[in-house]
C-alpha positions in Angstrom: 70.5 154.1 171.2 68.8 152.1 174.2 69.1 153.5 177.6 71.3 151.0 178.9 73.6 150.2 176.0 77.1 150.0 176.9 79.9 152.1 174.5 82.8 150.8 173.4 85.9 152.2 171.7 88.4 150.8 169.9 91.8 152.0 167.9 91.8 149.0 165.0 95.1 148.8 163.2 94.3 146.7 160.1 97.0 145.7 157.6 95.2 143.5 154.9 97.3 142.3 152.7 95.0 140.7 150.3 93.1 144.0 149.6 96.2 146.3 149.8 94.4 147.8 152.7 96.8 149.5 155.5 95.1 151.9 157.6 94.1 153.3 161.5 90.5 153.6 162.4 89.1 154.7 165.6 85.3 153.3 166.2 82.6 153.7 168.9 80.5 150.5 169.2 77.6 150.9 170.8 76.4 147.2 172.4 72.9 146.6 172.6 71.6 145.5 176.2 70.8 141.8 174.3 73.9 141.8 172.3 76.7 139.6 173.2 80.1 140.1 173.2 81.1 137.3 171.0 78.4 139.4 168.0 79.9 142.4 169.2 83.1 141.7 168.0 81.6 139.8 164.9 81.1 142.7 164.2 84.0 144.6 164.4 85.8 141.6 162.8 83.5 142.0 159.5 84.4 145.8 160.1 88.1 144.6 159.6 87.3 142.6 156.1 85.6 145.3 154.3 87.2 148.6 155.9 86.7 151.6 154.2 86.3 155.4 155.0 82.6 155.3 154.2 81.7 152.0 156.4 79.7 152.8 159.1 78.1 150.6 161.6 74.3 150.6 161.8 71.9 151.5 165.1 72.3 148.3 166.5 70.0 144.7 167.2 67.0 147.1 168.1 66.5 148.3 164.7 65.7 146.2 161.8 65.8 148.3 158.5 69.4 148.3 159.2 72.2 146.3 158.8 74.8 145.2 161.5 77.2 147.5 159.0 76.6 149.2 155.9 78.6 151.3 153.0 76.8 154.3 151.3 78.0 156.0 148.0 77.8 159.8 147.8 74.2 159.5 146.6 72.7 157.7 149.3 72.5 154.2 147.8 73.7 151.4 149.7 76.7 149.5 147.8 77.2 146.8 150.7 74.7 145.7 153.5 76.4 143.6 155.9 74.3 141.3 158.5 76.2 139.0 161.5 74.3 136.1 163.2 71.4 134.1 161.4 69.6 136.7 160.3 65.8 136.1 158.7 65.4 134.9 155.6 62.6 137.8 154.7 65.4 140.3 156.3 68.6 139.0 153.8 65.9 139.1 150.4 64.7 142.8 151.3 68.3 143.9 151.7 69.4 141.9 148.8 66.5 144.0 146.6 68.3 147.2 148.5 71.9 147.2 148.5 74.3 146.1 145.4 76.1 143.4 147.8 75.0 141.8 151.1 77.4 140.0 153.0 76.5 137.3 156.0 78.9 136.5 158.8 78.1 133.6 160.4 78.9 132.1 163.7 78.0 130.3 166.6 78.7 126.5 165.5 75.9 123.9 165.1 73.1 126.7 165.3 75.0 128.5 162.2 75.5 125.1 160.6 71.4 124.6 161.1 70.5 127.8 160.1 72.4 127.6 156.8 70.9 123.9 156.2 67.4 125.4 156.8 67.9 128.6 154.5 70.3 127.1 151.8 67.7 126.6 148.9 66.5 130.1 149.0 69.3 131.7 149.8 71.8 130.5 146.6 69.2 132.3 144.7 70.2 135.5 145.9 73.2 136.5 143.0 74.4 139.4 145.4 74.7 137.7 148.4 78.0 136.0 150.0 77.8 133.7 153.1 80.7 133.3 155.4 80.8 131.6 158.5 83.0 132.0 161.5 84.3 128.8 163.3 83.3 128.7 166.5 86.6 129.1 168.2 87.1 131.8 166.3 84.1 133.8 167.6 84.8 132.9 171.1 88.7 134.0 170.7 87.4 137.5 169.5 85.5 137.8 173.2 88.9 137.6 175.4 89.4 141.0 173.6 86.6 143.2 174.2 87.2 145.7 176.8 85.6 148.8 176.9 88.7 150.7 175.6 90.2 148.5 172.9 93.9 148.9 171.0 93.5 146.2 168.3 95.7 144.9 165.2 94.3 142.9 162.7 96.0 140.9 159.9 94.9 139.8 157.0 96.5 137.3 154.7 95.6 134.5 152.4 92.1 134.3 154.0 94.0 133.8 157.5 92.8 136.3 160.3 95.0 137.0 163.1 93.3 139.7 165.6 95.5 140.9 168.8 95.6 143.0 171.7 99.2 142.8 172.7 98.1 140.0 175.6 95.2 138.1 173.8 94.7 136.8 170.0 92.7 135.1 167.6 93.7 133.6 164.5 91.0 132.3 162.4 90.1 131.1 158.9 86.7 132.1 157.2 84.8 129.3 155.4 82.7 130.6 152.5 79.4 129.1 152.7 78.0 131.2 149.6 79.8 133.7 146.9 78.2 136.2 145.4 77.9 135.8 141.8 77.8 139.4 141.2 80.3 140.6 143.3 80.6 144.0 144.6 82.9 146.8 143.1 81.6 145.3 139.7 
């Protein structure tokens, strides 16, 4: 953890009702000096769509042979490797070789919409890799709630998100850029 990275906690209530999924987890986030709060909460929105008791975020921006979040099975392997931002190319194939599902959440508007363009031909080859991307209102909705001490629910429902603090909210629909032909659990 770098010397000046700032913690944050959150209580995230998540009821997701198109994975049966209803359960309480309390997380420590660590944010990276260079990390924004808009990937920050990327971050703990991607938490929310693949929560489980074994998904763990990784050591941050800093360090590269690890995801922004990751699930290991009792043996060490990686089952999912999941990456926010526009990661590199070179980055997304080495984790695609390592981990039985990688998932990319996308955001930021025209420089996601580029990025995808640029990387599209290479990256549909890539049979365990998915590609969502966040609207850009969407990401910048998730900022009004990061405080260092958060109390969060998060819906899920029919693809629709809905994200709250009890003042602030964010409702937001993923668009799937990129399935995964082999998709995890199988």
């Amino acid at each position: 953890m770098a010397s000046n990275a700032t913690i944050y906690k959150a209580t995230l209530q998540i009821a997701d009702m198109d994975r049966q999924y209803y359960q309480d987890h309390a997380l420590t986030l660590t944010r990276h000096p260079s990390e924004t709060d808009e990937r920050m909460m990327v971050r703990l929105l991607a938490f929310a769509l693949h929560a489980h008791e074994s998904l763990s975020f990784g050591r941050g921006v800093s360090a590269e042979e690890e995801p922004a979040l990751w699930l290991k099975n009792l043996t060490g392997a990686i089952d999912l490797w999941i990456e926010v931002g526009q990661p590199d190319e070179k980055i997304i194939r080495r984790a695609c070789g390592r981990a039985r599902q990688v998932c990319i959440y996308t955001y930021g508007g025209r420089g996601a919409d580029q990025w995808w363009e640029k990387n599209l031909a290479t990256l549909t080859r890539l049979n365990n890799l998915a590609v969502m991307n966040l609207p850009l209102d969407g990401s910048r909705a998730l900022t009004t709630l990061a405080h260092p001490s958060m109390q969060l629910q998060c819906t899920i429902q029919e693809g629709q998100i809905w994200m709250a603090d009890g003042a602030n909210s964010a409702h937001m629909t993923l668009t799937i850029l990129k399935d995964a032909s082999t998709p995890f659990g199988q």
